[in-house]
C-alpha positions in Angstrom: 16.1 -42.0 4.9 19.6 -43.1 6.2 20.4 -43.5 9.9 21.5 -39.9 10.0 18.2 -38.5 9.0 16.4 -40.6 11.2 18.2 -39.5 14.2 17.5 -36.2 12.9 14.0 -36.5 12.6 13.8 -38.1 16.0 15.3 -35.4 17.5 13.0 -32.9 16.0 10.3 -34.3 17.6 11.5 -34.2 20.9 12.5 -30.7 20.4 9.1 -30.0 19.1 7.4 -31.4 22.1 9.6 -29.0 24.3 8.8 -26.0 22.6 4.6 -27.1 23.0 5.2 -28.3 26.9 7.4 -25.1 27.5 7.3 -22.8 25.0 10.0 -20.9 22.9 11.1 -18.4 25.8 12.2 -21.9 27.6 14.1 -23.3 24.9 17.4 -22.4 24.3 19.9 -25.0 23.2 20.7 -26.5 26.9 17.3 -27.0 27.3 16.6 -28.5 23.6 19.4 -30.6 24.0 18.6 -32.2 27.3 15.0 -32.5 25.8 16.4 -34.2 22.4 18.8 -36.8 24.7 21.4 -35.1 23.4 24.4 -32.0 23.9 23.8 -28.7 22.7 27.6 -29.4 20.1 25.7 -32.1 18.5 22.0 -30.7 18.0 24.0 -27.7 15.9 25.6 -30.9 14.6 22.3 -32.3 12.9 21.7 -28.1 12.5 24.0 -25.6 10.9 23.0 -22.8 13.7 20.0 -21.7 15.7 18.1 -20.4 13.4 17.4 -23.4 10.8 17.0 -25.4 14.5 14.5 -23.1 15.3 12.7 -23.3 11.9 13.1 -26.8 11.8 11.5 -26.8 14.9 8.5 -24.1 14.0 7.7 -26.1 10.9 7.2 -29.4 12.4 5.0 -27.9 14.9 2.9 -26.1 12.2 2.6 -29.2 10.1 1.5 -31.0 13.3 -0.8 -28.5 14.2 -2.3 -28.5 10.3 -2.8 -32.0 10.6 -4.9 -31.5 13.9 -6.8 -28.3 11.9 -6.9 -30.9 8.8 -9.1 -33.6 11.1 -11.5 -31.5 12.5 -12.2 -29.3 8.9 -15.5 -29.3 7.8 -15.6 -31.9 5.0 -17.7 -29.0 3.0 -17.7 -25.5 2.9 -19.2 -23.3 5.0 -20.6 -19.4 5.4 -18.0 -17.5 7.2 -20.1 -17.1 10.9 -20.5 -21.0 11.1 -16.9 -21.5 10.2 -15.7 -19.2 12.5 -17.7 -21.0 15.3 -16.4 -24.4 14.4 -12.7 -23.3 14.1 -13.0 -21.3 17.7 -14.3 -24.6 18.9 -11.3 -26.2 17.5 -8.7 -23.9 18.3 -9.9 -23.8 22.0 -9.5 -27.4 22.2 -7.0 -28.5 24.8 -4.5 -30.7 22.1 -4.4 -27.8 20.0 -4.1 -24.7 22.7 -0.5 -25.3 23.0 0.2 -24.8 19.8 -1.6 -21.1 19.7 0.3 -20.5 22.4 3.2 -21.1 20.6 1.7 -19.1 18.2 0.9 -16.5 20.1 4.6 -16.5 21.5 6.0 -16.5 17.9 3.8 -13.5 16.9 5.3 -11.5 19.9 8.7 -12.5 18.8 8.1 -11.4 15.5 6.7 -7.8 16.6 9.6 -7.1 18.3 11.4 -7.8 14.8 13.1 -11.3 14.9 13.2 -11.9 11.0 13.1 -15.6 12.0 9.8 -15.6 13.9 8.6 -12.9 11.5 9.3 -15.4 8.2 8.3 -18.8 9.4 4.8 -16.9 11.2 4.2 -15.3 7.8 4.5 -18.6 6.3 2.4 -20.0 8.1 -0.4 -16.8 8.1 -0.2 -17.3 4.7 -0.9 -21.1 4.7 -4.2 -20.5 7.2 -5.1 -18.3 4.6 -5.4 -20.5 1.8 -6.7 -22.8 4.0 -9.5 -20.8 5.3 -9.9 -19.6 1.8 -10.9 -23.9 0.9 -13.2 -24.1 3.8 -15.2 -21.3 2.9 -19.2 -21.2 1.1 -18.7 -17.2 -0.4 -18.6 -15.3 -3.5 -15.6 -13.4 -2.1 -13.4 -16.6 -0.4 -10.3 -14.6 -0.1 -12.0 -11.2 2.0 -13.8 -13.5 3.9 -10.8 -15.8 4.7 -8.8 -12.6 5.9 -11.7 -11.6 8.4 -11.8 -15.4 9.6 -8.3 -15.2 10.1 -8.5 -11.8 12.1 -11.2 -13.2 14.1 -9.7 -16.2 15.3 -6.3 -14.6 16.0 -8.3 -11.9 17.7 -9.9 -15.1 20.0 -7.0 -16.7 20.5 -5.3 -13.2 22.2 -8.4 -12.5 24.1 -8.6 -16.2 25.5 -4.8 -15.7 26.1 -5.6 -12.9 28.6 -8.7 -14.7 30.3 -11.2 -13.1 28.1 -13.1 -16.5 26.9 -16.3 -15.3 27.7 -15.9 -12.2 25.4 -15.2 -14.8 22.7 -18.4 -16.9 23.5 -20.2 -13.6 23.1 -19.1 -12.3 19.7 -20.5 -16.0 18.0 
């Protein structure tokens, strides 16, 4: 990497930790460029426009948030109820609650059809998919890894809107 790329990447993650601490509604380019150390002219310097910012930006938070999903994986398969229970443990974890909010934030975005939000979130659907689909013990991985993903987005809503206990009860 040359100095340029560097300074690229640093900014990134500055930007990234802005969009966990205040979310993407709180993030236009004044904000991300007071966040990055930087002015809003020279962020769309290191980026051609908003929108490969913004995925930039989405895709270092999901590879973050796979690494934290990576740690805490099962180290064998499991049946889909007691995966389901170890991933809503992991999921309602404070480190990693930011990042479904972001998630959850993204996904709103996306239903009110931003083709940004709407690509990088299928992206990364897709990618918890095949994950799920590695952590699972069943004769039909790739049914059961659509239900676990279903579930645990339907958790991550409910525990959005106070609802945790609801979650606690379906396990």
């Amino acid at each position: 990497m040359n100095k340029q790329d560097d300074r690229r990447a640093a900014i990134l993650e500055r930007l990234a930790d802005h969009v966990l601490a205040h979310g993407l509604s709180a993030s236009s380019l004044r904000p991300l460029a007071k966040a990055a150390q930087t002015s809003d002219r020279m962020l769309l310097y290191y980026f051609k426009d908003k929108a490969e910012l913004f995925q930039a930006i989405l895709e270092l938070v999901a590879e973050r948030m796979t690494r934290l999903l990576q740690a805490r994986a099962p180290t064998t398969p499991l049946p889909l109820n007691a995966l389901v229970a170890k991933l809503q443990a992991i999921v309602f974890a404070p480190d990693l609650w930011p990042y479904m909010r972001v998630w959850l934030e993204m996904a709103s975005l996306s239903a009110g059809s931003d083709p940004l939000y709407r690509h990088i979130g299928n992206r990364i659907g897709h990618g918890f998919l095949a994950w799920g689909t590695s952590l699972l013990d069943s004769p039909t991985p790739e049914t059961d890894a659509a239900k676990l993903l279903v579930t645990i987005e339907g958790m991550v809503l409910l525990k959005a809107i106070g609802m945790d206990e609801t979650c606690r009860n379906a396990l």
